[in-house]
C-alpha positions in Angstrom: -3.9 30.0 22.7 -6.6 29.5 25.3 -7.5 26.6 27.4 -10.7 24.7 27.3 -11.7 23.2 30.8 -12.4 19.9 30.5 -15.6 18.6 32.3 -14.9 15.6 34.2 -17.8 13.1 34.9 -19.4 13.1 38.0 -21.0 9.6 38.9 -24.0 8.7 40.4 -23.8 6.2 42.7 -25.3 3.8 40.5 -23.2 4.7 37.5 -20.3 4.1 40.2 -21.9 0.8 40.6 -22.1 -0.4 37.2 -18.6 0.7 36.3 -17.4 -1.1 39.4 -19.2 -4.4 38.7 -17.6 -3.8 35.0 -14.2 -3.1 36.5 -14.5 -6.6 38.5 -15.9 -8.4 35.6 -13.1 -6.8 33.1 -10.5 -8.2 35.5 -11.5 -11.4 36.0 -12.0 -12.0 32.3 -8.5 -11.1 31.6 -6.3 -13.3 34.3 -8.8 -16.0 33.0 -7.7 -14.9 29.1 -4.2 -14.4 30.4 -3.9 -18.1 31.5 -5.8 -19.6 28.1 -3.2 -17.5 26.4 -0.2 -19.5 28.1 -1.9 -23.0 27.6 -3.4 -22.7 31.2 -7.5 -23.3 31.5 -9.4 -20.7 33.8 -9.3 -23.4 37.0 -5.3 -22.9 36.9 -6.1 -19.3 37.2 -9.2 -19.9 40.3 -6.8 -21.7 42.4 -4.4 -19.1 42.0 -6.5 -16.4 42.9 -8.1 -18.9 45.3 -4.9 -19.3 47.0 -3.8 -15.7 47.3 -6.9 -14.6 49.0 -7.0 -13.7 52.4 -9.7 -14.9 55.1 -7.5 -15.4 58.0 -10.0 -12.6 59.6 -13.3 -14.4 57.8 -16.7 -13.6 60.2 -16.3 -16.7 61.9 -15.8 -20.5 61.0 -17.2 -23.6 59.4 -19.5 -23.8 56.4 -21.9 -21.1 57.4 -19.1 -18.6 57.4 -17.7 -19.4 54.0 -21.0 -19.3 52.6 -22.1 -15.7 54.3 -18.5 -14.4 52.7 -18.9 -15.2 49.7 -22.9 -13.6 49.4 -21.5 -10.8 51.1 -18.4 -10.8 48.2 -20.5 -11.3 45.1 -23.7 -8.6 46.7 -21.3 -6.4 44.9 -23.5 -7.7 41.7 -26.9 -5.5 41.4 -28.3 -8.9 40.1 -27.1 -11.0 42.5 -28.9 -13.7 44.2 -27.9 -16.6 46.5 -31.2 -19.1 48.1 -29.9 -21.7 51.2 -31.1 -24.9 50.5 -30.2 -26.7 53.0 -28.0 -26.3 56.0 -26.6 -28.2 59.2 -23.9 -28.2 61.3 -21.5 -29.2 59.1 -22.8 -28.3 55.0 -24.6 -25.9 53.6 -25.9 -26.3 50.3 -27.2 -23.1 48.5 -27.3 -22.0 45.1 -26.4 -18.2 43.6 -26.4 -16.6 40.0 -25.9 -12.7 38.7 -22.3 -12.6 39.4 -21.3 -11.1 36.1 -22.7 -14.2 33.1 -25.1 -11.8 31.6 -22.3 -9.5 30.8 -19.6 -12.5 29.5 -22.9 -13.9 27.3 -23.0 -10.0 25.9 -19.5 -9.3 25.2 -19.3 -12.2 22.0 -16.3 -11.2 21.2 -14.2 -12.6 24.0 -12.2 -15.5 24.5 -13.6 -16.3 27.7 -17.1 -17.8 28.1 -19.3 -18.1 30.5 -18.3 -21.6 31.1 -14.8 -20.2 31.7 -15.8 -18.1 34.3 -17.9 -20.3 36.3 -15.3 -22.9 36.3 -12.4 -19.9 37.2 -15.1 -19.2 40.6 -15.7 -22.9 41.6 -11.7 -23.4 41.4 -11.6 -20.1 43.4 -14.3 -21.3 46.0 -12.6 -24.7 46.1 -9.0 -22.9 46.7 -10.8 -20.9 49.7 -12.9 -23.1 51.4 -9.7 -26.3 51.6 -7.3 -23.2 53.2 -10.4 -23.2 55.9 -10.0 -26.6 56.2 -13.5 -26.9 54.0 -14.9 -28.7 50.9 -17.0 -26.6 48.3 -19.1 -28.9 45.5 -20.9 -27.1 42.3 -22.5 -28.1 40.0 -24.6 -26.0 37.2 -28.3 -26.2 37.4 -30.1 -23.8 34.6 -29.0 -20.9 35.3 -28.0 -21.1 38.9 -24.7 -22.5 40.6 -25.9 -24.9 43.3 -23.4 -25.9 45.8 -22.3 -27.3 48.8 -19.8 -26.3 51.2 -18.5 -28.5 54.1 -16.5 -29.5 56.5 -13.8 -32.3 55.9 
């Protein structure tokens, strides 16, 4: 009986891309589905995640620091974009979209919606931003997140 070599894929970087940004979205929709499932709501499951993170070695401190972490987290979205509103000292107020709705909207099958998932990241953010002695505020405008982070 002879063997058949199997051909294994080989990605280009943006198919590596795309299945990363798949991976990430996969995952969050399933702690967020994993919490629903055990009468939790997807905040319970953003101030977990929130709480484990670690940014003891963040790129500096303050507002402007928190926001710059998390464009530089969610750039890992091809779609991503994030506009500074205002800023000051102490707040920064920016807004963002294309971290991953369009592909919750598209997968109508799931438990989680895109309500869900926003509400998981501003529980996150929240979670983050008080274990740096910060505040972050969103609120949903359209289809962009605006918010506000600050100091206490």
């Amino acid at each position: 009986m002879g063997t058949q070599a199997i051909e294994l894929p080989q990605l280009t970087l943006e198919e590596k891309w795309e299945t990363a940004e798949s991976n990430l979205i996969y995952f969050v929709i399933c702690g967020i589905a994993s919490a629903k499932s055990k009468g939790a709501a997807p905040e319970d499951f953003g101030t977990f995640a929130g709480n484990i993170a670690s940014w003891e070695n963040a790129r500096g401190k303050g507002p402007h620091a928190l926001v710059q972490g998390i464009s530089r987290n969610k750039q890992q979205f091809r779609n991503f974009q994030m506009e500074i509103l205002s800023e000051s000292q102490t707040s920064v107020t920016a807004r963002m979209k294309g971290f991953g709705e369009d592909a919750i909207r598209s997968r109508n099958r799931l438990t989680v919606t895109v309500d869900d998932y926003l509400r998981f990241f501003e529980k996150k953010w929240q979670a983050i931003a008080r274990s740096l002695g910060l505040e972050y505020k969103q609120e949903i405008a359209g289809n962009w997140i605006v918010f506000t982070v600050s100091g206490k």
